[in-house]
N, C-alpha and C positions, 0 to 999 in steps of 0.2 A: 507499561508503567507510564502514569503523568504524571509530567513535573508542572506543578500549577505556576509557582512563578514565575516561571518563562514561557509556560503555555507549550513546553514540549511534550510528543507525545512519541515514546521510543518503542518501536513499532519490530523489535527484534528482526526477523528475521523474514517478514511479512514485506510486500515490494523490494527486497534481493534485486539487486542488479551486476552483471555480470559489467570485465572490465574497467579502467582506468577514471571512469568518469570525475568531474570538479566535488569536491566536499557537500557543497550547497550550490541550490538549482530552483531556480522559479520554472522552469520548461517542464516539460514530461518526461515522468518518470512512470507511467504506467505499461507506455509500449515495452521499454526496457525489460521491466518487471515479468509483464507476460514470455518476452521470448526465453526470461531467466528460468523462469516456470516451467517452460516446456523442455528445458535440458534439468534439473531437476526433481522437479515432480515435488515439492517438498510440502505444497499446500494444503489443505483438507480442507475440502468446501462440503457442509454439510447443512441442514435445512437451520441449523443456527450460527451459521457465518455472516449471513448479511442482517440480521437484528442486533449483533456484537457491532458491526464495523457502525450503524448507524448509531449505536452507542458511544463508539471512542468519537464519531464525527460530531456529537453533542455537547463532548467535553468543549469544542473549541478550541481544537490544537492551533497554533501558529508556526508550527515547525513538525513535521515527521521526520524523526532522527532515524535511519536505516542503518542497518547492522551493515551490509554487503549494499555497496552502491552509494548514489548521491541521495542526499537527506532534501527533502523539498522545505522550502523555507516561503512565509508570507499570504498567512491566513488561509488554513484547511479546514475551518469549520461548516458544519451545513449549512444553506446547499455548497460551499465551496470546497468542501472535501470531497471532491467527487476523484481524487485519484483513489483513495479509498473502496471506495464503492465502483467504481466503473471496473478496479480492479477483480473485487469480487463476483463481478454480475459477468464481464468479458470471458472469465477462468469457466466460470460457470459453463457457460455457451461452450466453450473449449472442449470442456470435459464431457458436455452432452453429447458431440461428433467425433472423439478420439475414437479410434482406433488400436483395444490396448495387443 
């Protein structure tokens, strides 16, 4: 869901991060994201994951509100949405080497 007003974009359950981390974070939150993922498993990366994510990066989120973890705050739009994207494209790679 986006909230146009505020430019938030509430990203449910998508970048999950395990532990206590602050509410809101200009840092990275992708590393987080992945190691949450590999305990997990919760994401489904399919041949229309990464043409959705460049979508939501289009809207011009200025905040991704995270369900689990810290929310990134301070312009995630393209190209500056690359937690977004780097997130799905990393998973990606992951998934092409696991081991199930």
């Amino acid at each position: 869901m986006f909230e146009e007003r505020t430019g938030t974009l509430f990203c449910s359950d998508l970048l999950g991060q395990l532990g206590d981390g602050p509410a809101m974070t200009r840092g990275d939150i992708v590393g987080p994201a992945l190691e949450s993922e590999g305990l997990w498993r919760s994401m489904a990366v399919t041949v229309d994951t990464l043409p959705t994510i460049e979508r939501l990066a289009a809207l011009d989120p200025q905040r991704l509100a995270i369900m689990h973890g810290s929310s990134l705050e301070g312009g995630c739009a393209a190209p500056a949405c690359r937690p977004l994207r780097s997130y799905c494209l990393s998973f990606s790679r992951n998934m092409a080497t696991a081991h199930w």
